[in-house]
FIKOLZA-1660 file (N, C-alpha, C; in steps of 0.1 Angstrom, whole numbers, plus 5000, padded with zeros to 4 digits):
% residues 62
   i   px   py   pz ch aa at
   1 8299 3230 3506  A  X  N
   1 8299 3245 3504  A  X CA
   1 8311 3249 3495  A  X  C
   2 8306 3257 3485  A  X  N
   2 8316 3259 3478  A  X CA
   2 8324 3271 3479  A  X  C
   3 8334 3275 3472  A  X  N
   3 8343 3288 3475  A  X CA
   3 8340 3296 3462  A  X  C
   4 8330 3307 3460  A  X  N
   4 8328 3316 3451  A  X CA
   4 8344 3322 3445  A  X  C
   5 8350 3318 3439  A  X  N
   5 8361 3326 3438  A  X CA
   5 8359 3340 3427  A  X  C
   6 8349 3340 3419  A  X  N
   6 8345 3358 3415  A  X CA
   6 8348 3367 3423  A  X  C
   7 8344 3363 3439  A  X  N
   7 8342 3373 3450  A  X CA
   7 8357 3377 3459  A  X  C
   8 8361 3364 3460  A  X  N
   8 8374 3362 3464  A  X CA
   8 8384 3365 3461  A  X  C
   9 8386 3360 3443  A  X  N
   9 8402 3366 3431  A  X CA
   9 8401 3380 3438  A  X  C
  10 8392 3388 3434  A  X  N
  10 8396 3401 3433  A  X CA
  10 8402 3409 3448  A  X  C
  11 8399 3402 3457  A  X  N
  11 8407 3408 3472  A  X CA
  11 8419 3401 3470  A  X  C
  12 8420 3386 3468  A  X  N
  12 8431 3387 3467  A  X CA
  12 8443 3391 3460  A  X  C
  13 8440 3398 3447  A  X  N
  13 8446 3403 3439  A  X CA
  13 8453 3417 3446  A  X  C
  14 8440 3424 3455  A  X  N
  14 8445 3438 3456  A  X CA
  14 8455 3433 3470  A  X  C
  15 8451 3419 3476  A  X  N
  15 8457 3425 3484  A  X CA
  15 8473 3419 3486  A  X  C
  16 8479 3413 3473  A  X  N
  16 8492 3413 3468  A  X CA
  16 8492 3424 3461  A  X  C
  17 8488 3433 3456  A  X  N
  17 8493 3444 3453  A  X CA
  17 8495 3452 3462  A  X  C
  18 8488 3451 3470  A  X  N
  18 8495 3459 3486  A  X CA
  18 8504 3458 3492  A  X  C
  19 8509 3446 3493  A  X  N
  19 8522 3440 3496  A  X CA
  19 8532 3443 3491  A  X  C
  20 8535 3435 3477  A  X  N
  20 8541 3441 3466  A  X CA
  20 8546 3455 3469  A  X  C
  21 8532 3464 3470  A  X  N
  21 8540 3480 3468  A  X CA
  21 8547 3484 3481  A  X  C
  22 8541 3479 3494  A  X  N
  22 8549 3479 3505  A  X CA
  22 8564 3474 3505  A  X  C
  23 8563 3464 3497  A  X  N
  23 8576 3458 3500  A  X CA
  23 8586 3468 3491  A  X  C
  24 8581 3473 3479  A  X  N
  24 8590 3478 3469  A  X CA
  24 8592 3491 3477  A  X  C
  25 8579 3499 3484  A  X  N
  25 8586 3512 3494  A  X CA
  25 8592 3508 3503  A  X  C
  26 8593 3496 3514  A  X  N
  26 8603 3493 3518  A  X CA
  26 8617 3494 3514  A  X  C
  27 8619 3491 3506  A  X  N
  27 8633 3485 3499  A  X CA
  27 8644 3500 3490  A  X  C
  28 8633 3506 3490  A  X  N
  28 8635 3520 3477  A  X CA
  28 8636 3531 3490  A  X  C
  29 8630 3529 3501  A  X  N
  29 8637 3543 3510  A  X CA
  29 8652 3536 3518  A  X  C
  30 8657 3547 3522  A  X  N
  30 8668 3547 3527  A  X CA
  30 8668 3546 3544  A  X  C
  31 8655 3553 3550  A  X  N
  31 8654 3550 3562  A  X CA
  31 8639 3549 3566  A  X  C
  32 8640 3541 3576  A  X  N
  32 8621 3543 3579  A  X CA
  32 8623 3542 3600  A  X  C
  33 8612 3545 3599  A  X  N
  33 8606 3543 3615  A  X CA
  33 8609 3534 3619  A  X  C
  34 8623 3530 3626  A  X  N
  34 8626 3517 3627  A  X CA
  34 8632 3505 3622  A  X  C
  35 8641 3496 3623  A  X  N
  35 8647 3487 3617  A  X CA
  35 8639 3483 3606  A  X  C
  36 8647 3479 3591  A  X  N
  36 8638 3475 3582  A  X CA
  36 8636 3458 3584  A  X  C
  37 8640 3450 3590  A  X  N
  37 8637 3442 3595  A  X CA
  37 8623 3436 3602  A  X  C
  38 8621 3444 3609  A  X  N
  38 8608 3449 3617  A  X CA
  38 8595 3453 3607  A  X  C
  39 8597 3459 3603  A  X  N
  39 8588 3462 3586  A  X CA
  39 8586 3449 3577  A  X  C
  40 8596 3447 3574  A  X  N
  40 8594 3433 3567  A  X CA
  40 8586 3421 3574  A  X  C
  41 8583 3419 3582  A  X  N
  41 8580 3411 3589  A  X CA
  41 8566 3418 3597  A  X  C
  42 8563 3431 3596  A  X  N
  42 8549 3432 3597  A  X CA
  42 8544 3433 3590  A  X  C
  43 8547 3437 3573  A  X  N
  43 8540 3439 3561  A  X CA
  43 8538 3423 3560  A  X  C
  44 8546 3413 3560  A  X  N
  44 8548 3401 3553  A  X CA
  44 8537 3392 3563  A  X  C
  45 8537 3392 3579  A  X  N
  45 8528 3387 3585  A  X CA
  45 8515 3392 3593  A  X  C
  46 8518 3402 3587  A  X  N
  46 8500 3413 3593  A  X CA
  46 8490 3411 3584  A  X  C
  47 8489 3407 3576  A  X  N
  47 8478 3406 3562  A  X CA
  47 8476 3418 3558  A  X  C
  48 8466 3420 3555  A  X  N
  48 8460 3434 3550  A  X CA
  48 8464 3447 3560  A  X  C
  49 8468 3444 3571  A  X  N
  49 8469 3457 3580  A  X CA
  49 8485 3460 3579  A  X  C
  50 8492 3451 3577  A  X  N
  50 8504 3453 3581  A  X CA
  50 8514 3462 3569  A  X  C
  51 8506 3458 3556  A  X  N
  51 8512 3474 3544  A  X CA
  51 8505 3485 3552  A  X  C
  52 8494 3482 3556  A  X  N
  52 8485 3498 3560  A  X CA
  52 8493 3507 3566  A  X  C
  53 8498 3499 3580  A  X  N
  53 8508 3504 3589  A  X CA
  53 8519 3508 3587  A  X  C
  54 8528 3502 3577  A  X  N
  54 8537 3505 3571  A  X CA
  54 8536 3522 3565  A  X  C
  55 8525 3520 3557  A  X  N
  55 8524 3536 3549  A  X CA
  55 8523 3546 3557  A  X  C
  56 8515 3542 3571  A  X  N
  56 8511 3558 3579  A  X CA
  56 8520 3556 3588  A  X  C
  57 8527 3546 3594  A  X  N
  57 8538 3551 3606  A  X CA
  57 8552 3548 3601  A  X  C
  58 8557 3535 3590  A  X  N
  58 8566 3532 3584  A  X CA
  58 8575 3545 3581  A  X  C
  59 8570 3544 3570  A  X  N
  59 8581 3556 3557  A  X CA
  59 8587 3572 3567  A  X  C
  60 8600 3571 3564  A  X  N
  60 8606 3587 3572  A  X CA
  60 8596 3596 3568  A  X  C
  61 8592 3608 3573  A  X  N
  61 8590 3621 3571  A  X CA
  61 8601 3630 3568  A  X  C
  62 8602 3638 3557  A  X  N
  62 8613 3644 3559  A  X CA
  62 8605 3661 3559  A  X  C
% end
């Protein structure tokens, strides 16, 4: 069986860009919901869910 990668590249593309932009909002605010430590390491080992979470519970509200 083979691995269609047409179907594949393209999730995996978006979903280093998800990361990526998590990590760079990570890094660029000054405080968030919690140790940034903690973030790092949900974005980095949650896959696709763990930028998600980041965006809606992570980042301060001001």
């Amino acid at each position: 069986m083979a691995i269609d990668w047409n179907i594949i590249a393209p999730i995996l593309v978006l979903q280093l860009i998800l990361v990526v932009s998590a990590l760079y909002s990570l890094f660029k605010q000054e405080e968030t919901s919690g140790p940034k430590w903690v973030w790092l390491l949900i974005i980095l080992l949650i896959s696709t869910i763990g930028p998600i979470i980041y965006f809606i519970f992570g980042r301060k509200k001001y």
